[in-house]
N, C-alpha and C positions, 0 to 999 in steps of 0.2 A: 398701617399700624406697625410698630416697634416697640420692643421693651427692653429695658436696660437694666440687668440687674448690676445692685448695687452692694460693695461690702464696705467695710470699715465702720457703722454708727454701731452707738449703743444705743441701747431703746430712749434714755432721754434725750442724747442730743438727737436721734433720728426723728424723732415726735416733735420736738422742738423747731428743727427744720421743714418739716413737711407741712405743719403750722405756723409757721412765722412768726416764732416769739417776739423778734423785735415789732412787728406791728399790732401787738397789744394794747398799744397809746393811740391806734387810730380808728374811727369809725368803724362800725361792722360793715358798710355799705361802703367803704375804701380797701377792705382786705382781699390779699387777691388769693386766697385759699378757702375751700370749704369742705366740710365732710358728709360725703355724700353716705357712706355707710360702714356699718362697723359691727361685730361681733366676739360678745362677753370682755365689752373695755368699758368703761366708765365713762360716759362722756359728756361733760358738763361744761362747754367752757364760756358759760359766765361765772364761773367759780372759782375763785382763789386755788392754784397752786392743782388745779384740775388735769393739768398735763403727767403730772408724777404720778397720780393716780393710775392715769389712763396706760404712763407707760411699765406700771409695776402689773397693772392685768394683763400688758400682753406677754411682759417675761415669767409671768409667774409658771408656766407648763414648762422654762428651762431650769426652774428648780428643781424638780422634779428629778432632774440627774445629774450625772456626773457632767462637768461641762464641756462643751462644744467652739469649734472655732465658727463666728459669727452667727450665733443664736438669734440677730434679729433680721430679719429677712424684709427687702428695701427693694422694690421692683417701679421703676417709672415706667408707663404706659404713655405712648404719645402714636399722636395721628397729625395724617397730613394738613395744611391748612385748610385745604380743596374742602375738606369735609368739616369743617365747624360747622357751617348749620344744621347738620346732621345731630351730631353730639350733643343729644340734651344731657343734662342729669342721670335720666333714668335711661339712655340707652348707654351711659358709659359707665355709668355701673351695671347695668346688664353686660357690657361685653368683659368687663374688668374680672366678674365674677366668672365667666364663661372660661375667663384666662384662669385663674384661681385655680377651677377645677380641674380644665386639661391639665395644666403643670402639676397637681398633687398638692396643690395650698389647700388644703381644709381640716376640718376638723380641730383649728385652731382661732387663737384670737388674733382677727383683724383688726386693721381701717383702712377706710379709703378713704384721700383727699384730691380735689381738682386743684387746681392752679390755671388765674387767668393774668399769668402775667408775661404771657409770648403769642402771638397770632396763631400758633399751633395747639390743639386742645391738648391736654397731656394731664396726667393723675397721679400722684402716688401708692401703692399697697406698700402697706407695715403689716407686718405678721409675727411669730413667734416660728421658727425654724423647729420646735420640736413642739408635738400636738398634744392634744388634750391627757393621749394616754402615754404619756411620754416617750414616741416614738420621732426619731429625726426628719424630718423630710427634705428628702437627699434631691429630687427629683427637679427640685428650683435649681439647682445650680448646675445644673447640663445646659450648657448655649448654646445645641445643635436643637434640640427637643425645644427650647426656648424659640429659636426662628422658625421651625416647623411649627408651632400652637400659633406663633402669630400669623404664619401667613396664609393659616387653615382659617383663621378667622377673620383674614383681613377678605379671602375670597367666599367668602362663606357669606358675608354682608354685605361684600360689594364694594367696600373700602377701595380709597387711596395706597398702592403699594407706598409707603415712607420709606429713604434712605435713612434711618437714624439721622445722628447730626448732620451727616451733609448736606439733608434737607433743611436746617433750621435758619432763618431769621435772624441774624445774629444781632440786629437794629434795637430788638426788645430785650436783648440781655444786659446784663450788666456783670462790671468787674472782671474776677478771673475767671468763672465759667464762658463770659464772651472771647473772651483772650484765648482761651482752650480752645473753642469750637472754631475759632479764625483760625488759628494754626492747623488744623487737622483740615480744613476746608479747602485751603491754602496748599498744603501739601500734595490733596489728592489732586489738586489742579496741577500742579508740579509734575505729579510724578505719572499725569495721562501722556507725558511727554515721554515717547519710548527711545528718545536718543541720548536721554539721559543715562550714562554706564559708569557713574564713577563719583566719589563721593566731592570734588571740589564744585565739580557741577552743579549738585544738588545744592552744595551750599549758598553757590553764589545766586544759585535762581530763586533760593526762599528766601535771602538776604532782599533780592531784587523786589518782592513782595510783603517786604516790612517784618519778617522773621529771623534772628541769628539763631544757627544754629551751631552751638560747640560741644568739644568731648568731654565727658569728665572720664579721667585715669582711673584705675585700680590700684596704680602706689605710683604717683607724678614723681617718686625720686627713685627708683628702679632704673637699675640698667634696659630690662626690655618694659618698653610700656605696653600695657594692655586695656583695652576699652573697655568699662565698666556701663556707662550709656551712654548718650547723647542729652543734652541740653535744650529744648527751644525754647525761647522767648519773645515776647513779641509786648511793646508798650514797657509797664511796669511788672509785668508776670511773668512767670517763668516757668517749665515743669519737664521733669523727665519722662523719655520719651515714651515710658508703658503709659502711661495719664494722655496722650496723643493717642496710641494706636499700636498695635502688637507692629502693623507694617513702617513704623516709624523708628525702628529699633535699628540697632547695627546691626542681627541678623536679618531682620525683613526690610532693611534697605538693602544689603548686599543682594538677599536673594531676588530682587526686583530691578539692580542693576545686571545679571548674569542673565536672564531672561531677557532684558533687554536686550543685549548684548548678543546673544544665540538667535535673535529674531532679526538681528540685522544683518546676521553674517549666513544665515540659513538659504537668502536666494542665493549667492554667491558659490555657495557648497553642493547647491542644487545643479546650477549651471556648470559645473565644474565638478563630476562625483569622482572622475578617475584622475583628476591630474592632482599632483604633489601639494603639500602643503606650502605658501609663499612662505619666503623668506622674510623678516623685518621690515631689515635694512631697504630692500625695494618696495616695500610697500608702505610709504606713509600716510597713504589714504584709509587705511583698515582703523576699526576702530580701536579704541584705548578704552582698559579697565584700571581704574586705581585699586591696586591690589592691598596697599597700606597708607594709614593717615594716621601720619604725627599729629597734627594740626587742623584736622578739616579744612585744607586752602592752603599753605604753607609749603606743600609738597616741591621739591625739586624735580626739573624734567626728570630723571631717572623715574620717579616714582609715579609722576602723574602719563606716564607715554610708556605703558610696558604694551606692547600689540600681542594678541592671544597668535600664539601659533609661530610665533618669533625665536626658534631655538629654547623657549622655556621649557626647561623637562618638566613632564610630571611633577615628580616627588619635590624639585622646589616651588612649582605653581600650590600642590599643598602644601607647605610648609608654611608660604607667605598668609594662605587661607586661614593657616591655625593661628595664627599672632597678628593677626590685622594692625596693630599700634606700632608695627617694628618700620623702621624706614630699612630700604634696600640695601643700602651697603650693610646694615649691620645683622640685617635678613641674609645677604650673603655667608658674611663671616660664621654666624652662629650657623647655618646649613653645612656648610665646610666641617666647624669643630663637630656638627653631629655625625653628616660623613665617614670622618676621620674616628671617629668612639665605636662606630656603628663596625668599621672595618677590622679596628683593633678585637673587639671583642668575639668577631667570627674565627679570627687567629687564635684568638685563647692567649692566656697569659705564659710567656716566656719560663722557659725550666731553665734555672741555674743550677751549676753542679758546683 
């Protein structure tokens, strides 16, 4: 079992979605959601325009104050395939409630919906983020306390441990949430490869997988450029990289190639605790980190073959870490003029008489 909370709806489009308004024009017995249970909403829906209803009872306890960032509280619940025949009705609202309670969901207005439109059982909670007596309930959005409740209750009943999406079926999806989950599924196949240390690398392995991935700037007409996120896209979709994965960022890819990188050179430093650090220049076998990316793949040798431990001082190995977007020569120059400011200023400014 897994839960994913969710933010950004507002109670209508989130009720709209977890119901599937566009299948309104089709049988009851073709739809592929149901509401298993629900508390102080309204719930009618063979009724005309029964969704506004439903979703003015669960925000009505956020009138109640002054307002809040994401008042409507959007939690999917999903289990592994393994266990579908497990999963009636009434043991996934039993467990959904179970979750409810550990995390602090109560005393407010619910629903819950299933969804059988993927091989893996999965449900939606809607709720109201602030409860009946107008109090916030802060405790849903802790995602440490969130994989503790689940995994208390996945062994609690014997459950399937679930990777989140890496375990999903992507055969039964559609559109861009299928395009999301290939890329992310995609990636983490990628990135099991620990000799990956350097961003053209990566590019061109998830290119090799039907994925582009490129930078977007923070000002593309700037003398130094600076990485605002990464791009992927795969098909006709496309999404920046937090919508993928906090490890798909140009922070949590950097930090995942230097771990690399330290795990490869670790026997090496083992084997060798007392003798000097190589040189470079004789060692073309050591590995290479790209320290800066104009381009994700456009890199000149300068920039894509820097070897850790090669005459790099310190202070420019951070320098290059703090501006990732800079290519080297001009990572050079600018280290120099700071250098050179950094020196002037210990002198102090010149006495003229």
């Amino acid at each position: 079992m897994f839960a994913k909370i969710r933010k950004g709806n507002g109670f209508g489009g989130c009720l709209n979605y977890i119901t599937r308004v566009k299948q309104d024009d089709k049988p009851i017995e073709k739809r592929v959601w149901k509401i298993l249970d629900s508390d102080g909403v309204r719930i009618a829906d063979d009724e005309k325009d029964w969704r506004k209803r439903a979703a003015a009872d669960i925000e009505r306890p956020t009138l109640s104050r002054s307002k809040i960032k994401d008042p409507c509280g959007h939690i999917a619940l999903g289990f592994a395939p393994e266990d579908a025949h497990r999963l009636t009705d009434e043991f996934m609202t039993q467990i959904a409630k179970e979750y409810m309670e550990a995390m602090g969901i109560k005393n407010t207005p619910y629903v819950i919906v299933r969804h059988s439109d993927a091989d893996h059982p999965h449900c939606h909670l809607m709720f109201s983020r602030v409860d009946y007596d107008g109090k916030i309930i802060k405790p849903v959005t802790n995602w440490h306390r969130n994989k503790g409740v689940c995994f208390d209750i996945t062994e609690r009943h014997g459950l399937t441990i679930a990777e989140d999406s890496l375990s999903l079926d992507t055969s039964k999806l559609r559109g861009a949430e299928k395009s999301r989950i290939e890329i992310r599924q995609i990636g983490h196949e990628v990135l099991k490869d620990k000799s990956i240390t350097d961003w053209p690398t990566f590019q061109r392995r998830m290119k090799e997988q039907g994925v582009n991935v490129k930078c977007l700037w923070k000002d593309p007409d700037a003398k130094k450029l600076e990485i605002k996120t990464l791009i992927y896209a795969k098909g006709n979709h496309s999404f920046i990289a937090s919508k993928i994965g906090k490890n798909y960022t140009p922070t949590g890819l950097l930090t995942q190639f230097e771990a690399n990188l330290k795990s490869q050179m670790a026997p090496t430093a083992k084997a060798n605790p007392t003798s000097p650090a190589p040189v470079a220049a004789h060692q073309p076998q050591a590995p290479a980190i790209t320290l800066s990316t104009p381009s994700l793949g456009s890199q000149s040798a300068d920039d894509t073959n820097i070897v850790l431990g090669g005459g790099l001082s310190d202070d420019f190995a951070h320098f290059l870490k703090m501006h990732p977007g800079m290519s080297i020569e001009e990572a050079k120059r600018k280290f120099k003029e700071q250098q050179k400011l950094k020196a002037q200023q210990r002198k102090g400014p010149k006495m003229h008489h």
